[in-house]
C-alpha positions as CSV (number, residue, x, y, z in Angstrom):
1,X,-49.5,-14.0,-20.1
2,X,-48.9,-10.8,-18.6
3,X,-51.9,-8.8,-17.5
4,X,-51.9,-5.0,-19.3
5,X,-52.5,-2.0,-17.0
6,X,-55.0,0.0,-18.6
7,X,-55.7,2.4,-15.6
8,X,-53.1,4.8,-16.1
9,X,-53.4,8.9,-16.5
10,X,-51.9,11.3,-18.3
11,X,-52.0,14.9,-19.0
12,X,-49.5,17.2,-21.2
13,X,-48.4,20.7,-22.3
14,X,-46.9,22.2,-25.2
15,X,-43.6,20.8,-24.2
16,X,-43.9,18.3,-21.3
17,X,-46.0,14.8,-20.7
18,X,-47.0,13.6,-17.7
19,X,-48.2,9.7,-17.7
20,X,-48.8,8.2,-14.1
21,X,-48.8,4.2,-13.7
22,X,-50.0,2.5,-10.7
23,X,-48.2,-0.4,-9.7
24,X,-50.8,-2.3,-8.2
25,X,-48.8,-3.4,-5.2
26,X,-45.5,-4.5,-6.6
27,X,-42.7,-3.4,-4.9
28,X,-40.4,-1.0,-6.2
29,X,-37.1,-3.2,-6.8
30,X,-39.6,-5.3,-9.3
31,X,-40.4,-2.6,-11.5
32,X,-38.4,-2.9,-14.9
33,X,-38.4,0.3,-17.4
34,X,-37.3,1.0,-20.9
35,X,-37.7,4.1,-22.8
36,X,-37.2,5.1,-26.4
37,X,-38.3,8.3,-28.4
38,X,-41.5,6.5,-29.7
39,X,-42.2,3.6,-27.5
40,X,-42.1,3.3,-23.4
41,X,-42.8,0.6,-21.3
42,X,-43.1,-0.6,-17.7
43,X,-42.7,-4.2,-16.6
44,X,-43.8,-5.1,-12.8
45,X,-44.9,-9.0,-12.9
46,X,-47.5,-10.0,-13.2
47,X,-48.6,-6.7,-14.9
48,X,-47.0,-4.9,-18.0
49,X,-47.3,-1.3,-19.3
50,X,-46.8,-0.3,-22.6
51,X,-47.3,2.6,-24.9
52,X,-46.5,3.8,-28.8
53,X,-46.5,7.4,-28.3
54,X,-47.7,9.3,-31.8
55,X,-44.9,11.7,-31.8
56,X,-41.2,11.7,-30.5
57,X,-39.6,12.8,-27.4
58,X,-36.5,13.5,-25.9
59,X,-35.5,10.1,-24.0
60,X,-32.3,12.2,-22.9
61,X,-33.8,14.7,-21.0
62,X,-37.1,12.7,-19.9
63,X,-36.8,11.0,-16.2
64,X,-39.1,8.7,-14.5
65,X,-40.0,8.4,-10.3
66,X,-40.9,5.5,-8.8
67,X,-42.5,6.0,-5.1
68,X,-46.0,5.8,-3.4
69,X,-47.2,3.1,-5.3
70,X,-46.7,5.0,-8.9
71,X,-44.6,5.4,-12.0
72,X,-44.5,9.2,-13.1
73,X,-42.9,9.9,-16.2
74,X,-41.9,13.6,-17.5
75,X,-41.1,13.3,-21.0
76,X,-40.0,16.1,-22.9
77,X,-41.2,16.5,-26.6
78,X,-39.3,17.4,-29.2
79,X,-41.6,19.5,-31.1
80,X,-44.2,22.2,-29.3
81,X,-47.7,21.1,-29.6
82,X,-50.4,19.8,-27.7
83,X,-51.3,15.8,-28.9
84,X,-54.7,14.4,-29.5
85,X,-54.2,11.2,-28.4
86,X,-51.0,9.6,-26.7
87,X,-50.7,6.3,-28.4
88,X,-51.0,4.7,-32.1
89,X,-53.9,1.7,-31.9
90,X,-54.4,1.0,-35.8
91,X,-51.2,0.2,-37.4
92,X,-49.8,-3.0,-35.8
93,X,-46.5,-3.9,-37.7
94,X,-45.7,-0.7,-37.2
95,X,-45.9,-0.9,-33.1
96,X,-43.7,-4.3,-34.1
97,X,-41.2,-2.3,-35.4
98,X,-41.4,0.4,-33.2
99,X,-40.9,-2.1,-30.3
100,X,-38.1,-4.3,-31.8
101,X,-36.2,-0.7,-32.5
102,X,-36.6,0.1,-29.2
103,X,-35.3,-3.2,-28.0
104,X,-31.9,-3.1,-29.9
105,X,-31.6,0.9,-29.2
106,X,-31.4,-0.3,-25.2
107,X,-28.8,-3.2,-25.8
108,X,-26.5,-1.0,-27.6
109,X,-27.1,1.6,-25.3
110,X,-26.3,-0.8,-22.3
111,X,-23.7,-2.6,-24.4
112,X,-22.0,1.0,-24.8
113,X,-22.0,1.9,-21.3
114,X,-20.2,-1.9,-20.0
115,X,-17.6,-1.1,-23.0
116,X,-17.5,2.9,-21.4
117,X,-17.3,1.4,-18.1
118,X,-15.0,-1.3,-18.5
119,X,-12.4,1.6,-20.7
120,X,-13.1,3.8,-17.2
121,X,-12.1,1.3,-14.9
122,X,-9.0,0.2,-16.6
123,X,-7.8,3.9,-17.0
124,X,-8.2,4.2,-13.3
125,X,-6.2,0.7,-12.6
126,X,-3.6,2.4,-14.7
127,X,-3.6,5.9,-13.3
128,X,-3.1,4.0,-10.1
129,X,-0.1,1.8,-11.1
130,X,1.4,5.1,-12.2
131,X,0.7,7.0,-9.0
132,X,1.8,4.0,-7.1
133,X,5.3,3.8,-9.6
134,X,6.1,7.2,-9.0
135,X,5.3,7.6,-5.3
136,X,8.0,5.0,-4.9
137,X,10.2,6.1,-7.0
138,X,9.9,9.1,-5.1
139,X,10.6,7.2,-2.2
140,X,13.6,5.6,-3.0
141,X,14.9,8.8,-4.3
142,X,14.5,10.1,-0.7
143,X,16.3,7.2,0.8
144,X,19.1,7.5,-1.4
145,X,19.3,11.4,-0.7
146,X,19.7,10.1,3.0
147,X,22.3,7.5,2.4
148,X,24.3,9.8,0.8
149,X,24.0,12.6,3.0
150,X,25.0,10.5,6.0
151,X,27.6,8.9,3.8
152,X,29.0,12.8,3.2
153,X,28.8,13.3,7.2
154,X,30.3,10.3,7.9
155,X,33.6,10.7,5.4
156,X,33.6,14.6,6.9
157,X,33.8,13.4,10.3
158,X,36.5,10.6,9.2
159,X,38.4,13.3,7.5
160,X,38.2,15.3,10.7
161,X,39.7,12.5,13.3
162,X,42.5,12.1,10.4
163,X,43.5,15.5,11.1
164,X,42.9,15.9,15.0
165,X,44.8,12.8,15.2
166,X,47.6,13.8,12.7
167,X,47.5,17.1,14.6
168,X,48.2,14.9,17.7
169,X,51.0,13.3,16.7
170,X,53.2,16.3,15.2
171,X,52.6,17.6,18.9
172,X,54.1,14.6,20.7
173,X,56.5,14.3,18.0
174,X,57.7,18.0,18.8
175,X,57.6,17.5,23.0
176,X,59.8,14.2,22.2
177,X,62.3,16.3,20.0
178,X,62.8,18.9,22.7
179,X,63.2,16.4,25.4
180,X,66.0,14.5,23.3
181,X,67.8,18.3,22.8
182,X,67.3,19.0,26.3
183,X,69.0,15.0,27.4
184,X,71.4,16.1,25.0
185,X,72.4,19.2,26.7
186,X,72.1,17.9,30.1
187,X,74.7,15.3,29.0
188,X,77.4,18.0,27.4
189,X,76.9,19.2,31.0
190,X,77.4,16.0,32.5
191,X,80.6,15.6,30.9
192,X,81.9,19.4,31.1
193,X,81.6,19.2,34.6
194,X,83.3,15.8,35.2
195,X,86.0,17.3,32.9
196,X,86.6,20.4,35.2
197,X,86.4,18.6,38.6
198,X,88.9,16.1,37.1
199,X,91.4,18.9,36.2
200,X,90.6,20.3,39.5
201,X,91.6,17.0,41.7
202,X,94.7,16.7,39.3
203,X,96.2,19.9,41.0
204,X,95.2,19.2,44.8
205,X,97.0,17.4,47.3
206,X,95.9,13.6,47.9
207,X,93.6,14.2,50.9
208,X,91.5,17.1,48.9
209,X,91.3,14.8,45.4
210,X,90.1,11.3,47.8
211,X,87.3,14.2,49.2
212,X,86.9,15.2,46.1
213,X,86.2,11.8,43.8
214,X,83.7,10.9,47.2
215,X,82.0,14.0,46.5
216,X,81.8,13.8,42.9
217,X,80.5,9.7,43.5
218,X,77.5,10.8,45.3
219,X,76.4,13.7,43.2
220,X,76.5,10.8,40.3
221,X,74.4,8.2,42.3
222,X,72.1,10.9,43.0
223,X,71.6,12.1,39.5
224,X,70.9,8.5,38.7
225,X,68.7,8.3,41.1
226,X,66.7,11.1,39.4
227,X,63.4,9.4,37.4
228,X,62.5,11.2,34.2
229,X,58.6,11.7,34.0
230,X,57.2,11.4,31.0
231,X,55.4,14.1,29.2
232,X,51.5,14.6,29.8
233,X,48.9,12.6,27.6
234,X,46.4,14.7,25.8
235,X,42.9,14.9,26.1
236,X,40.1,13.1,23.6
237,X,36.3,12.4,24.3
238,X,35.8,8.7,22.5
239,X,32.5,7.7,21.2
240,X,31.3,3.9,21.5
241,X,28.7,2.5,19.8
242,X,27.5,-1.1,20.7
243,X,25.9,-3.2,18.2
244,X,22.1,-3.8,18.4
245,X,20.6,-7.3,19.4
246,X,17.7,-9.2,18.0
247,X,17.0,-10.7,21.3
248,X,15.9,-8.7,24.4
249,X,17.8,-10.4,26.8
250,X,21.5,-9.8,27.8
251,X,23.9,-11.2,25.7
252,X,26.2,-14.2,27.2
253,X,28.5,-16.0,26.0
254,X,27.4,-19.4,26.4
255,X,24.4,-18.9,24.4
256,X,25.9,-16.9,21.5
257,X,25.9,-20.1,19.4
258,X,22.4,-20.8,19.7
259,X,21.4,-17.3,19.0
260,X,23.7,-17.1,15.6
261,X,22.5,-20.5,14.7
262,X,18.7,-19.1,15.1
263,X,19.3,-15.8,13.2
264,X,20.5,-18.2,10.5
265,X,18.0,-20.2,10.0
266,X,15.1,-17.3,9.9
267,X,17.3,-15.6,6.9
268,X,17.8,-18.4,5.3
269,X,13.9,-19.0,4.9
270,X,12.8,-15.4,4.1
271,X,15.0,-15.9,1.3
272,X,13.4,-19.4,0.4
273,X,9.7,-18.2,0.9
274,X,10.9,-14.8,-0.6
275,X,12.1,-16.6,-4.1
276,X,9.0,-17.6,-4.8
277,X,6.8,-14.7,-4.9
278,X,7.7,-12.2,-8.1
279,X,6.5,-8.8,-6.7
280,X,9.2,-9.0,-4.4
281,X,12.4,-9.1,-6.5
282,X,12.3,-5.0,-7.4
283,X,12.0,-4.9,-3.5
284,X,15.3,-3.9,-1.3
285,X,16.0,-6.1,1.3
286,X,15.3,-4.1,4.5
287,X,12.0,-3.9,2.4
288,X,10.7,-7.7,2.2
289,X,9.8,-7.5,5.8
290,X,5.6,-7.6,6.4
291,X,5.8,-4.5,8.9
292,X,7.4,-2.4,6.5
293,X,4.8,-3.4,3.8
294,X,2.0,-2.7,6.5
295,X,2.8,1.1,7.0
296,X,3.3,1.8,3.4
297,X,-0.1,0.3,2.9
298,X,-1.5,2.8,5.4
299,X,0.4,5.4,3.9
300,X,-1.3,4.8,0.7
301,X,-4.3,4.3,2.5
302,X,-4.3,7.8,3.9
303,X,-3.4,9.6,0.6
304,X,-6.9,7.4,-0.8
305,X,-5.3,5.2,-3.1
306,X,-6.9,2.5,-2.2
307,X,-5.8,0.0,-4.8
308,X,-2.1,0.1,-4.3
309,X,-2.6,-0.4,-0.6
310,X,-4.3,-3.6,-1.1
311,X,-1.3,-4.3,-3.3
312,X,0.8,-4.0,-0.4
313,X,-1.3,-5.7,2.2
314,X,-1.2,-8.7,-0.2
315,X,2.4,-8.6,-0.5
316,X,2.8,-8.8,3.4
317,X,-0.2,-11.1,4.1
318,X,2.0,-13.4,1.6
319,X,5.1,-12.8,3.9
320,X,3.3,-13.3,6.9
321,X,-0.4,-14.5,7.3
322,X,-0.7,-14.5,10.5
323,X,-1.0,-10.9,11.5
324,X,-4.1,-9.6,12.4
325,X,-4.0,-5.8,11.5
326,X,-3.3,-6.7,7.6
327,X,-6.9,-8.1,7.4
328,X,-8.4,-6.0,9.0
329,X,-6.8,-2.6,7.0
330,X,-7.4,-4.8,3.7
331,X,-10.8,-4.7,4.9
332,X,-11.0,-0.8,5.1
333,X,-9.8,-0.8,1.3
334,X,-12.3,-2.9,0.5
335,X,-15.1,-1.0,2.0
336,X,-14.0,1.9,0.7
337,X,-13.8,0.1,-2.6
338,X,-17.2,-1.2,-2.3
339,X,-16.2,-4.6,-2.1
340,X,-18.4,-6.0,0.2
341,X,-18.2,-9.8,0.4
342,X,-14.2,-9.1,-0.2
343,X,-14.9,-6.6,3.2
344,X,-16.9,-9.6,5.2
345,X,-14.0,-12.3,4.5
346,X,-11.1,-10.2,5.6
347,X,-13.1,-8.9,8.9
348,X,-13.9,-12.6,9.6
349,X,-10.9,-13.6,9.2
350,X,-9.2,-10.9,11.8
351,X,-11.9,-12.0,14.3
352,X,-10.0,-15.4,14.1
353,X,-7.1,-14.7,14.6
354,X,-8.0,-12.5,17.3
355,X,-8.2,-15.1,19.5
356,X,-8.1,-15.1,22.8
357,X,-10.7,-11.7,23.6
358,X,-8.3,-9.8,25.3
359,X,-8.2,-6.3,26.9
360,X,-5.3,-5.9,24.6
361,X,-7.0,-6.7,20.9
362,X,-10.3,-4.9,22.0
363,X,-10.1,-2.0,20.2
364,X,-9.3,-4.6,16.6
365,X,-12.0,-6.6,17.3
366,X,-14.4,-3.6,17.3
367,X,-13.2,-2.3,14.1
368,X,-13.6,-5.8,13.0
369,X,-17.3,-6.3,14.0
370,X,-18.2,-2.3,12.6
371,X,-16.7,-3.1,9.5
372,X,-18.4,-6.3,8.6
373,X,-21.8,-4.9,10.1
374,X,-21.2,-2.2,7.5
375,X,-21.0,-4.5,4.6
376,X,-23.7,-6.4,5.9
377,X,-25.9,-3.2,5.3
378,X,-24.9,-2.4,2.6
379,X,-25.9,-5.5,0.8
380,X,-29.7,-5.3,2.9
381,X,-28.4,-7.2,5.3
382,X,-29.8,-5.8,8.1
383,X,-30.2,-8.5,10.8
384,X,-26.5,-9.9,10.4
385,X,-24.9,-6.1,10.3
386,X,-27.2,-5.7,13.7
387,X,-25.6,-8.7,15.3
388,X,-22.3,-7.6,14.6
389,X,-23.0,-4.3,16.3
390,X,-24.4,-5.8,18.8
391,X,-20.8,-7.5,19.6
392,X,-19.2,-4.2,18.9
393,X,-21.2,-2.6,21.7
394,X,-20.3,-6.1,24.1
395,X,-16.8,-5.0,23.8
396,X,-17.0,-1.1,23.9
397,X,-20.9,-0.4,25.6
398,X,-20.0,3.1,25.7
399,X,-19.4,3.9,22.1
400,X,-22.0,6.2,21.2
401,X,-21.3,6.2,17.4
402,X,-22.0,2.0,17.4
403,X,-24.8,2.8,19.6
404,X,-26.7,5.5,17.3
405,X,-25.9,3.4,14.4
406,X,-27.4,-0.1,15.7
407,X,-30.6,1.6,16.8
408,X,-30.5,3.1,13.0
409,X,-30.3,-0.8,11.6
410,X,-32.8,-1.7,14.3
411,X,-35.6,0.8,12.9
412,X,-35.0,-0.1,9.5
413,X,-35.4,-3.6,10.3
414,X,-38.8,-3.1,12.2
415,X,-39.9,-0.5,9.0
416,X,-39.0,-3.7,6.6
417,X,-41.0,-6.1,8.5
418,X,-44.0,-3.2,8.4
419,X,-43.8,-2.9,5.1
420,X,-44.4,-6.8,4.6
421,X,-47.3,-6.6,7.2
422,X,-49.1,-3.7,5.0
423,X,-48.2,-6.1,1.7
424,X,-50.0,-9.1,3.2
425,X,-53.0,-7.3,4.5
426,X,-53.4,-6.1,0.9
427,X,-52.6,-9.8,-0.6
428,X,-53.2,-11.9,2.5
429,X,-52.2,-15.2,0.1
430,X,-48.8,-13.9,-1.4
431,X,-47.1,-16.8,-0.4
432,X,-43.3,-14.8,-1.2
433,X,-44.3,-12.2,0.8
434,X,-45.4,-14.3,4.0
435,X,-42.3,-16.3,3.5
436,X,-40.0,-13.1,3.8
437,X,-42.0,-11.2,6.6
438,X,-41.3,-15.3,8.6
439,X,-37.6,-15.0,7.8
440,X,-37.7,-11.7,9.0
441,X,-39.3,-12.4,12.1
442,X,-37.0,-15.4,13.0
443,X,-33.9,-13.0,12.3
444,X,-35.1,-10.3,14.7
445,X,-35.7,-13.2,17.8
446,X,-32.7,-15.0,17.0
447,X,-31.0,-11.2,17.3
448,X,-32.2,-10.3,20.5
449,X,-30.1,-10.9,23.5
């Protein structure tokens, strides 16, 4: 049976009423309230507040506080006059009805803002898919803008070799023409000259023509002694390209076998373990890889669409769940989100695979402990958030953001604790409240270093 506060005030004006409630020690998280236009009423166990107001009011406009150990309500009326009295006491079905009316109004109201809520949040899940649809389509319309533009410079500069190289050839063909003409000439020469010194040694006496053919002899062996140089090559700057390696180390010979058998068997099962996920058939190859789903993630990230970048940290956490960094910027999402518990299980599990502390991973495991600290708060979790800035500030003791903010959790903790001490020494035999200003307590010593 609840127990009916009856110490309440309450004052008014033409348009306004004020009513003050007192609490009576209850904290503020406790305090249940419903208002109607003719019926208002405060629940705060083990006490209950309630009140048939004679006229209307605007339940719109009116607001209530709660703070300092009070409920203050500022009702508007919806007609201009000052009341006599603030409640109806003689008609009690009436009150019945008045209360069960006021009861079904709030359900429907609360009913109507899930159903509002619930049409909101889909809308945005569909805004997002579209945003995320057309930032890729936008994507792979850039990418296929740059395969075709290098395919364009590619076929200009194979259209270009064609001709130097065509150009090339007409040239040699040309110096090989006139060397043929020039032979040619040299041996209509040849001959003319062989002809004339034959006639010649016809009409001389026998001494002159043996001189004659001797002379004739050598000038033949020395022409054919004469080497014909070929004509210069001409000049070209050729361009190598070597093909890339998977492995770091230099390529030899004896091991190419090994290698190609071990690039084999990785494709082969990226394309098993690929089959069976769905999201990843619309995906290009050179796309399925985790790394490449990681920085589009963070590109999402950074334009604030959060939801599409957990989309494609799942995706590469599914390819590849073993990578640190894709917890721990799921986890960002997530806080960003609001998703708390989502926040703590994706920062806990980067902290394990984290493993071993190095100098290297310092800076992840920071994010990973500020992170989860700031979930922890954020569900009133002081003393666990503290702890995991306390390890923050193990691994960075310099950071003077971590440090401000763990000496912010720190004095919340110690008001939290005060405000227990002040509820006990008003009800020294609540056992709840003794219970939770123990647990408190142990939290704080187990904290400290």
């Amino acid at each position: 049976m609840p127990l009916i506060v009856k110490d309440y005030t309450w004052t008014q004006t033409p348009s306004l009423l004020y009513i003050t409630v007192p609490l009576k020690g209850v904290g503020p998280g406790k305090v249940d309230i419903l208002c109607s236009e003719n019926y208002l009423k405060v629940n705060f166990p083990p006490f209950l507040f309630e009140v048939f107001l004679c006229a209307p009011i605007d339940d719109t406009k009116s607001s209530a506080k709660v703070g300092n150990g009070v409920v203050v309500f500022t009702l508007y009326k919806k007609e201009l006059e000052l009341w006599k009295s603030l409640s109806l006491t003689d008609d009690k079905e009436k009150m019945q009805r008045i209360r069960e009316h006021a009861v079904i109004n709030a359900q429907e109201k609360a009913k109507a803002e899930k159903e509002a809520k619930a049409v909101q949040k889909r809308d945005n899940e569909k805004y997002a898919l579209q945003k995320t649809m057309k930032i890729e389509e936008e994507e792979r319309k850039r990418i296929e803008d740059l395969k075709e533009q290098e395919r364009k410079r590619a076929t200009e500069e194979l259209e270009q070799w064609k001709k130097v190289q065509s150009q090339a050839a007409e040239m040699q063909m040309a110096r090989k023409e006139q060397q043929l003409q020039k032979e040619m000439q040299n041996k209509e020469n040849k001959t003319t000259n062989e002809e004339r010194q034959a006639n010649l040694s016809k009409s001389l006496p026998g001494s002159l023509q043996q001189s004659a053919t001797g002379h004739r002899g050598n000038k033949i062996q020395e022409k054919l002694k004469e080497k014909t140089l070929p004509a210069p090559r001409s000049s070209k700057c050729l361009q190598i390209q070597f093909t890339p390696r998977v492995f770091p180390t230099a390529l030899r010979e004896s091991r190419v076998a090994e290698e190609e058998e071990w690039l084999q068997k990785q494709a082969d099962a990226r394309r098993a373990m690929n089959a069976d996920i769905p999201e990843l058939k619309d995906l290009k190859e050179g796309e399925r890889n985790p790394e490449w789903l990681k920085e589009k993630g963070n590109k999402l990230f950074a334009t604030g669409n959060y939801l599409a970048a957990i989309n494609a940290y799942n995706l590469a956490i599914r390819l590849n769940n073993k990578i640190p960094a894709l917890y721990l910027n799921r986890c960002a999402c997530h806080l960003k989100l609001r998703n708390l518990h989502k926040t703590i299980e994706d920062s806990s599990k980067a902290l394990e695979l984290l493993v071993p502390p190095v100098p290297d991973n310092a800076k992840a495991r920071l994010k990973a402990h500020v992170r989860r600290g700031t979930a922890f708060c954020e569900l009133e979790l002081y003393v666990e958030g503290l702890q995991d800035y306390e390890a923050a500030l193990k691994i960075d003791p310099y950071n003077l953001d971590v440090k401000a903010d763990a000496e912010k959790i720190r004095q919340r903790i110690q008001g939290s604790l005060q405000d227990y001490e002040a509820a006990l020494k008003i009800d020294p035999y609540n056992l709840d409240v003794k219970a939770d200003a123990e647990k408190i307590r142990q939290r704080i010593q187990g904290s400290e270093p």
